[in-house]
C-alpha positions as a Markdown table, in Angstrom:
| # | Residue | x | y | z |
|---|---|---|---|---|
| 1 | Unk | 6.1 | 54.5 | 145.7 |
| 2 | Unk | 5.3 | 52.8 | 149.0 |
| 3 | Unk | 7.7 | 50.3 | 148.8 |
| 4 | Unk | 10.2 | 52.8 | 147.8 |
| 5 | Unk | 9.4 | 54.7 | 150.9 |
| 6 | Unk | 9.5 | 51.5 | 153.4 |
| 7 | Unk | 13.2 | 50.6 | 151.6 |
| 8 | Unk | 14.2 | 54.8 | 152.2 |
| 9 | Unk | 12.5 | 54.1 | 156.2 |
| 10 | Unk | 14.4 | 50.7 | 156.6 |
| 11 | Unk | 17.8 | 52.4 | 155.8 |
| 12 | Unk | 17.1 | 55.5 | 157.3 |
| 13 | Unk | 16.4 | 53.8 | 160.8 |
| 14 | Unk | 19.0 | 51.1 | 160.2 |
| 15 | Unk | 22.0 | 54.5 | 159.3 |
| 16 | Unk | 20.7 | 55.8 | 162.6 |
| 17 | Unk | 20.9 | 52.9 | 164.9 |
| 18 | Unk | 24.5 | 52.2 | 163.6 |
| 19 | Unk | 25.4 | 55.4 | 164.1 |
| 20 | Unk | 24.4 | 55.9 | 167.0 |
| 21 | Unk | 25.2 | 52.2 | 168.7 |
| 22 | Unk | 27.0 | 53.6 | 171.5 |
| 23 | Unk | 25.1 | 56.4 | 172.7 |
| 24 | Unk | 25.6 | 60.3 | 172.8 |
| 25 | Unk | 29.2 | 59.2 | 174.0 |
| 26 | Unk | 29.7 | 58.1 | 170.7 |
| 27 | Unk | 28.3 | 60.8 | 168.6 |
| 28 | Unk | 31.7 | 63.5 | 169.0 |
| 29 | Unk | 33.4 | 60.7 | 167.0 |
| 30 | Unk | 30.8 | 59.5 | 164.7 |
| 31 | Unk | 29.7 | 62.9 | 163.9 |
| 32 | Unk | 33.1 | 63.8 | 162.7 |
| 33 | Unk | 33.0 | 60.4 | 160.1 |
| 34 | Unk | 29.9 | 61.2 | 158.6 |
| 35 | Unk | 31.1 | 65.0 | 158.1 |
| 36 | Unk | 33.3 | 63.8 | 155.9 |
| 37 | Unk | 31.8 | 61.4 | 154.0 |
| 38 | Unk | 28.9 | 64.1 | 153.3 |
| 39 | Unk | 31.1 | 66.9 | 152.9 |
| 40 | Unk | 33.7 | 65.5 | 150.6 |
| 41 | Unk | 33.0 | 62.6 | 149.5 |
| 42 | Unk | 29.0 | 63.1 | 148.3 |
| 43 | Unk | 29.2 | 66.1 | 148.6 |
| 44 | Unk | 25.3 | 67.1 | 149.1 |
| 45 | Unk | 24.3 | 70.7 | 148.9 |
| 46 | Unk | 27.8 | 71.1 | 149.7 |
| 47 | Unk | 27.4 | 73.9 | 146.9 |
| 48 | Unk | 24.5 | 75.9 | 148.4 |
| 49 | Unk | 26.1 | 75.4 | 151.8 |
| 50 | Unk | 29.2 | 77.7 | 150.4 |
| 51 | Unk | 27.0 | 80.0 | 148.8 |
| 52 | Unk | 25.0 | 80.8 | 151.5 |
| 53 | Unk | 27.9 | 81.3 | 153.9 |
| 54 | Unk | 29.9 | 82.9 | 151.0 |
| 55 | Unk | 26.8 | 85.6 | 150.5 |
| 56 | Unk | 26.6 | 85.8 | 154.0 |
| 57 | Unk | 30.0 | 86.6 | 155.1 |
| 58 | Unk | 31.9 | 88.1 | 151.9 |
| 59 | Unk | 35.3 | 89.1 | 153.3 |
| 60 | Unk | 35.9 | 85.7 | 154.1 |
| 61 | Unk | 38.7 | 83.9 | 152.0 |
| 62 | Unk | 38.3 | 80.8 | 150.5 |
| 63 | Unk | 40.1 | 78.4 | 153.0 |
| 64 | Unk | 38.2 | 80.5 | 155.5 |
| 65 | Unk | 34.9 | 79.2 | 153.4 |
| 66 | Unk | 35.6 | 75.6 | 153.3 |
| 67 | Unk | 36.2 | 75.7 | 157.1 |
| 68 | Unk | 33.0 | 77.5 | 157.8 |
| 69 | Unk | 30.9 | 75.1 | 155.6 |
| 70 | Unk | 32.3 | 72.2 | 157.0 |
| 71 | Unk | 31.9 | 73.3 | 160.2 |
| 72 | Unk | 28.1 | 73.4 | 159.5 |
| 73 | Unk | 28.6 | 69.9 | 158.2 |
| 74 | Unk | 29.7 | 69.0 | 161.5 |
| 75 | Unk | 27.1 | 70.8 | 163.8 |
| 76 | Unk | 24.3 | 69.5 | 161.1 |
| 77 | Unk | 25.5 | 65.8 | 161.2 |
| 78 | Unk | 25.9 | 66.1 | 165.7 |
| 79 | Unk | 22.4 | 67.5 | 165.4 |
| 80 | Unk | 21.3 | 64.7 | 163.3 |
| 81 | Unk | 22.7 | 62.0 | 164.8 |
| 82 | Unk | 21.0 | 63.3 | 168.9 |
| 83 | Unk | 17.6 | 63.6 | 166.8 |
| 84 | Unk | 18.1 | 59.5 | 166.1 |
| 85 | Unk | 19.1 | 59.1 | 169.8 |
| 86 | Unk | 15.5 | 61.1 | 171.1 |
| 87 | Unk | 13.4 | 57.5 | 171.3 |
| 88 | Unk | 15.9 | 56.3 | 173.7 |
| 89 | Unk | 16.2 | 58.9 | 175.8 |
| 90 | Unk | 14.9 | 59.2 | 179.4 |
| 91 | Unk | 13.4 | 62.9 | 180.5 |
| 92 | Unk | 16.2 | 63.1 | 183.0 |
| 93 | Unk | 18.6 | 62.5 | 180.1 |
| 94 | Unk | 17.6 | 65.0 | 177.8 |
| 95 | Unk | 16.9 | 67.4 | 180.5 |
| 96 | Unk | 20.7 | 66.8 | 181.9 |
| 97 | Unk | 22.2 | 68.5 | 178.1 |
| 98 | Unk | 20.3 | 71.9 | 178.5 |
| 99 | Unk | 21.8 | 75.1 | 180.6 |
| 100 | Unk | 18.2 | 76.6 | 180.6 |
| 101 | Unk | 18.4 | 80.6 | 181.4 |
| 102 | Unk | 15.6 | 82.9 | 181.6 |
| 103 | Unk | 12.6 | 80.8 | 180.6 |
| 104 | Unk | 11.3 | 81.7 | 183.5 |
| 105 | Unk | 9.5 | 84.6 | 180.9 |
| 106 | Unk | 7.6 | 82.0 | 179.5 |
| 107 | Unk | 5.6 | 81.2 | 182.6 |
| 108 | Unk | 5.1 | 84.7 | 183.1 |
| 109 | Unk | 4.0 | 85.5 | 180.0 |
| 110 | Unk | 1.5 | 82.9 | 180.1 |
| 111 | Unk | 0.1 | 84.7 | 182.9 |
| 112 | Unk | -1.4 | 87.3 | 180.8 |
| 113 | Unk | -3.6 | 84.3 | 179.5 |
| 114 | Unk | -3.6 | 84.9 | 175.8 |
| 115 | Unk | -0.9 | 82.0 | 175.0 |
| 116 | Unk | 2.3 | 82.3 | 173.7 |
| 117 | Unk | 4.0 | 82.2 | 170.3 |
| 118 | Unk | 7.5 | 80.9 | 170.2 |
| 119 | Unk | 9.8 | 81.7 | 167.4 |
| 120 | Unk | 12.5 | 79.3 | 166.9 |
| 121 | Unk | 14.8 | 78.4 | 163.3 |
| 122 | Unk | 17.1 | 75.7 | 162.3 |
| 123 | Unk | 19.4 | 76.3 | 164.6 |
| 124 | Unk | 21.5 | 74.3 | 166.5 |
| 125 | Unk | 19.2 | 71.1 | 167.5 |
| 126 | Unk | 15.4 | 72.9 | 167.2 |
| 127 | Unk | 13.8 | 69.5 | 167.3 |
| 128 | Unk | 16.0 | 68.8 | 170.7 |
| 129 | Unk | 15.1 | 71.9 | 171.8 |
| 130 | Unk | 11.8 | 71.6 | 172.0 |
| 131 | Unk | 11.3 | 68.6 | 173.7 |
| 132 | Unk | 13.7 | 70.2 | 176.2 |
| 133 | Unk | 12.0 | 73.1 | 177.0 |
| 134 | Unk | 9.1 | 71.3 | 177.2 |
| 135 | Unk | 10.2 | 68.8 | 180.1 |
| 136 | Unk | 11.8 | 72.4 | 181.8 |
| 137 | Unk | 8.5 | 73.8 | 181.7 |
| 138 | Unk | 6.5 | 70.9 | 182.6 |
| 139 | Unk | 4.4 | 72.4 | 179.3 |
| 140 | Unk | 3.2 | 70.7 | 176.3 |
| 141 | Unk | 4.6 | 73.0 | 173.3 |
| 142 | Unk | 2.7 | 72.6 | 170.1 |
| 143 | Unk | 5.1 | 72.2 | 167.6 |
| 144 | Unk | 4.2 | 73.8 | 163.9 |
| 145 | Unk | 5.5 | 71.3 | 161.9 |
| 146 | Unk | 5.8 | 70.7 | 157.8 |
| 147 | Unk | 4.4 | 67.5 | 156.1 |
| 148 | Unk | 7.2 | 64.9 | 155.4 |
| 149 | Unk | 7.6 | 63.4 | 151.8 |
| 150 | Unk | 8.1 | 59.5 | 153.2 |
| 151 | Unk | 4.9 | 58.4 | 155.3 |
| 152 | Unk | 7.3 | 56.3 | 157.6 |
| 153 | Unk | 9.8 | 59.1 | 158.4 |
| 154 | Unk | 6.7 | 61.3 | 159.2 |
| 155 | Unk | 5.2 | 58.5 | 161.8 |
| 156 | Unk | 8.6 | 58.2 | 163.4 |
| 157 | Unk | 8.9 | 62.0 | 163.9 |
| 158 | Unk | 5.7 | 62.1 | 165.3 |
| 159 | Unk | 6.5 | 59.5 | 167.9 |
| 160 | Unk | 9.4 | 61.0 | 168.9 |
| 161 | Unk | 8.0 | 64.5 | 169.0 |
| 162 | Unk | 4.8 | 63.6 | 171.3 |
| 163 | Unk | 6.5 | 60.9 | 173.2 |
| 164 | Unk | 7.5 | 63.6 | 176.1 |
| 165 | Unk | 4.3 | 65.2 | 175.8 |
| 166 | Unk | 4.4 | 67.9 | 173.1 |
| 167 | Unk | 1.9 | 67.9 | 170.2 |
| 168 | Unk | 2.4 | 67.8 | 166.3 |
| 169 | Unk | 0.5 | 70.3 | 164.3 |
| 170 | Unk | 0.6 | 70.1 | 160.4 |
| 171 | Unk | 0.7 | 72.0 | 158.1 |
| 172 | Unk | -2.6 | 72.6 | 156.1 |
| 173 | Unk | -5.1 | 72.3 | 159.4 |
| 174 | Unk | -2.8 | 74.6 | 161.3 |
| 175 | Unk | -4.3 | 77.7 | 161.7 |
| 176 | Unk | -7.4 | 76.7 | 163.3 |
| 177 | Unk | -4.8 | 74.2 | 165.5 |
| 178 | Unk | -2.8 | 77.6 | 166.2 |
| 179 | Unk | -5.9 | 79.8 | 167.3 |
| 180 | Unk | -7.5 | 76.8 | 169.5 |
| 181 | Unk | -4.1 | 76.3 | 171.6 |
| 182 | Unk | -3.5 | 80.1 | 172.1 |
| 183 | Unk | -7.2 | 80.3 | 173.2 |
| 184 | Unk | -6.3 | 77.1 | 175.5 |
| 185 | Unk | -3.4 | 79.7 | 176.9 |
| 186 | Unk | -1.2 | 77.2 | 175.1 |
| 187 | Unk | 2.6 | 77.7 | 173.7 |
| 188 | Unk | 3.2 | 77.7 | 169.6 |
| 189 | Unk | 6.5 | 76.4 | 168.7 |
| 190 | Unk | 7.3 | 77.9 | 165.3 |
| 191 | Unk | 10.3 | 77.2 | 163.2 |
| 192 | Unk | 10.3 | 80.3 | 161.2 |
| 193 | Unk | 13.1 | 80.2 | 158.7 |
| 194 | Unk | 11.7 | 78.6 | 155.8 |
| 195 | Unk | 12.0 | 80.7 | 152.7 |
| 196 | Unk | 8.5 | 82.1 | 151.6 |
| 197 | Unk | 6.7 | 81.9 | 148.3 |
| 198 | Unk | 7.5 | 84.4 | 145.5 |
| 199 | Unk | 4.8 | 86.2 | 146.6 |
| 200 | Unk | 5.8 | 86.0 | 150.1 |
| 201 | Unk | 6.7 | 88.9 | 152.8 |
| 202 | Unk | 10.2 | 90.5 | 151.4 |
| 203 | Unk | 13.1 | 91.2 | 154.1 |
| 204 | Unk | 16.5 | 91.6 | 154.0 |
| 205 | Unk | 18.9 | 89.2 | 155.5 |
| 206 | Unk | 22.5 | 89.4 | 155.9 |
| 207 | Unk | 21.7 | 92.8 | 153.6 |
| 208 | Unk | 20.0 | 90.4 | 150.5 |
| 209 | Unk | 16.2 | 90.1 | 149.8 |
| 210 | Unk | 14.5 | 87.1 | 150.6 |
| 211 | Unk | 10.5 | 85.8 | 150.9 |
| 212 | Unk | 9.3 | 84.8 | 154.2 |
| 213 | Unk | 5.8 | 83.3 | 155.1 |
| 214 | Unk | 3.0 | 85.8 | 156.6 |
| 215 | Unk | 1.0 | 83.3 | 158.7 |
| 216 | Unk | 2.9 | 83.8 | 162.1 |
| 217 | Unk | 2.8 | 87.1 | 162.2 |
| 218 | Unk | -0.7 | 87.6 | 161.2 |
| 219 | Unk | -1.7 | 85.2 | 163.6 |
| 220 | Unk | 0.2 | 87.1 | 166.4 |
| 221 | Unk | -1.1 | 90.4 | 165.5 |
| 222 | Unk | -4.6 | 89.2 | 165.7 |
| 223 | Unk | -4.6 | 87.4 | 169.0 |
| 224 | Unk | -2.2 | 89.7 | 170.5 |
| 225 | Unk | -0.6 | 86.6 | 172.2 |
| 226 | Unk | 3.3 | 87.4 | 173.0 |
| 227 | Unk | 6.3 | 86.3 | 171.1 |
| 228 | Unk | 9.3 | 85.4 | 172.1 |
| 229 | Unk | 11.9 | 84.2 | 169.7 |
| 230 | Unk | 14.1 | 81.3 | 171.4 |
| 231 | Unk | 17.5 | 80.2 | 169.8 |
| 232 | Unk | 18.8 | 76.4 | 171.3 |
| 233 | Unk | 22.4 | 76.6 | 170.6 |
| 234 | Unk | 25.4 | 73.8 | 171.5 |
| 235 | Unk | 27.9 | 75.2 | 174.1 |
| 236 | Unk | 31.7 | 74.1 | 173.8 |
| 237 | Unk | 30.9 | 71.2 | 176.1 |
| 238 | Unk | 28.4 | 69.9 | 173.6 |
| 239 | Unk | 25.2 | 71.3 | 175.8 |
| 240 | Unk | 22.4 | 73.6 | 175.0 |
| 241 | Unk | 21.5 | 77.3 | 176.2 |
| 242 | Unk | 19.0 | 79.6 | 175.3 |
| 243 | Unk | 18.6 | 83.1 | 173.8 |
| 244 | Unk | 15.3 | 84.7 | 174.1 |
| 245 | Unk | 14.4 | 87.8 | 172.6 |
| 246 | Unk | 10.5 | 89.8 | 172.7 |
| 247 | Unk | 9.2 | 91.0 | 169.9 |
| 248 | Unk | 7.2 | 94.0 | 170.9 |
| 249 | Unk | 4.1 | 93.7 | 168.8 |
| 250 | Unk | 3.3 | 97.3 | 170.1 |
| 251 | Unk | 6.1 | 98.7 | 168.0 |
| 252 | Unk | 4.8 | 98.3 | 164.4 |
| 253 | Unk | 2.8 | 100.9 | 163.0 |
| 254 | Unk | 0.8 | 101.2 | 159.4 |
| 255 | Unk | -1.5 | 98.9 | 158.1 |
| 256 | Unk | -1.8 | 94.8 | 158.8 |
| 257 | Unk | 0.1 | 94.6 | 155.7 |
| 258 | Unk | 2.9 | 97.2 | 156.9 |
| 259 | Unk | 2.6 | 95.6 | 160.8 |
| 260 | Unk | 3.4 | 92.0 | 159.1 |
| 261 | Unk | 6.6 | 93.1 | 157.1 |
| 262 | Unk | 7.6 | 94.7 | 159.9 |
| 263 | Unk | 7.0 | 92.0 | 162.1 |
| 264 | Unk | 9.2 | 88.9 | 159.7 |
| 265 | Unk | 11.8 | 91.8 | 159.5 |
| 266 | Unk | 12.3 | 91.7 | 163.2 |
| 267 | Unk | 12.8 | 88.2 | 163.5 |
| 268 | Unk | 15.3 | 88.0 | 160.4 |
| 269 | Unk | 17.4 | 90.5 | 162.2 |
| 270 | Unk | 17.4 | 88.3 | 165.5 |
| 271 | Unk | 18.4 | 85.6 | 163.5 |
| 272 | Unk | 20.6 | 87.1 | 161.7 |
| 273 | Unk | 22.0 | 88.6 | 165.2 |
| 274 | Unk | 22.3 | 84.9 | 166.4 |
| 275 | Unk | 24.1 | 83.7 | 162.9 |
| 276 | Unk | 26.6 | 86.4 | 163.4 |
| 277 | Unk | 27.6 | 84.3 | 167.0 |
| 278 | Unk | 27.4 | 81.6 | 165.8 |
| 279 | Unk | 27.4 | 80.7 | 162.5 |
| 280 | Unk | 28.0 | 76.8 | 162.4 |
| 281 | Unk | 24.9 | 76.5 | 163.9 |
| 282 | Unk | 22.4 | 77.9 | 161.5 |
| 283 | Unk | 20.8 | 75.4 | 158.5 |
| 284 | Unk | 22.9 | 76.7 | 155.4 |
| 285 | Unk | 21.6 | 73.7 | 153.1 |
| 286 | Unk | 18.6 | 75.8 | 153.1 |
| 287 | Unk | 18.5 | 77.5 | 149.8 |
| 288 | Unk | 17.5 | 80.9 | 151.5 |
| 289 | Unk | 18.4 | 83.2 | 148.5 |
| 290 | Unk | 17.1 | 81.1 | 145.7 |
| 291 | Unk | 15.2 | 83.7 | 144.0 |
């Protein structure tokens, strides 16, 4: 199995290099090959990815569909193909491709000295994104993060996560991770999408049921720390902005229980709000409806 995963590592970092030989000047052209090598040729979750959208946005027609899916296929690959290009990067690089708008919250927030949760999803470039926002800042963002199936993959996201100064927390040790760096006044980067366990939170999204995961929101309403829920999403010149929305901890009523449902509902519906914009953007390979 460990050879298998050095072969999987070899290619994976000899795909990216290639791809990206000629910098981010290259990836509006290279972006556009592998689109359609994955999208018609192999084809990979090209069948969720319709799904999804189809659930999602039913009055669309079916040429409408293809275009919307391969348009994800296209923002997915771009997104892809800057994550290989991080390593290289200088901080005055990747700070010259974000727009950053009112982030002057954050600091604010992190006045009140209780740390600060931030909500992110798949969306546009989230592992870009937080490297950015944490060079804007000048803040190290600890970044929730799920174990990787290839050990070699998972090293070399770790490098290039923490080169710029942010800090990797896995999954499994996390919760006492979380608690120390809010207590520390720190900032949680959460990427909160991930569909739950059967016997996860139920919300409705884009009017379906799905499961979401309890653990941020429990954590939030314990340590009253404040969260804001930041989308990073690609402008038409190929740069990022940001959305950032409060969620009000304050408003949710009931029991912990209730307060937590509540609380995932929230951010599904900013999601969703975001999806609705901008729809190319979001991670439809995700199998968010599966059961």
């Amino acid at each position: 199995m460990l050879l298998k995963h050095r072969f999987e590592f070899i290619f994976f970092i000899f795909f990216g290099k290639l791809l990206t030989l000629f910098g981010f000047t290259s990836i509006k052209y290279t972006s556009k090959v592998i689109t359609y090598i994955f999208f018609y040729l192999l084809r990979i979750r090209r069948d969720v990815v319709i799904k999804n959208i189809s659930t999602a946005f039913p009055s669309l027609s079916q040429k409408e569909l293809i275009k919307a899916a391969y348009n994800n296929y296209h923002s997915v690959g771009i997104t892809f193909l800057e994550i290989f290009l991080l390593p290289s990067l200088t901080k005055e690089k990747i700070k010259s491709h974000f727009n950053f708008s009112g982030l002057e919250i954050i600091n604010e927030k992190l006045k009140e000295g209780k740390g600060i949760i931030l909500l992110t999803a798949h969306f546009g470039n989230w592992e870009f994104g937080a490297i950015g926002v944490g060079l804007y800042l000048e803040q190290k963002i600890n970044v929730l993060v799920k174990a990787q199936r290839n050990p070699f993959v998972a090293n070399w996201l770790l490098s290039m996560r923490e080169k710029f100064g942010n800090n990797q927390i896995p999954l499994g040790i996390s919760v006492k991770e979380i608690f120390k760096a809010l207590k520390n006044n720190e900032v949680v980067g959460v990427v909160g999408d991930q569909r739950g366990p059967r016997k996860g939170i139920k919300v409705n999204y884009f009017g379906k049921q799905t499961y979401t995961f309890s653990g941020t929101a429990a954590i939030a309403l314990k340590t009253k720390s404040p969260v804001l829920v930041m989308m990073i999403f690609r402008n038409s010149t190929g740069n990022y902005e940001t959305k950032i929305d409060e969620i009000q901890l304050e408003e949710f009523i009931g029991s912990k229980e209730e307060k937590i449902v509540q609380f995932n509902q929230k951010y599904m519906n900013i999601l969703e709000k975001y999806v609705k914009q901008y729809p190319e953007q979001w991670f439809w390979m995700h199998n968010i409806w599966k059961y």
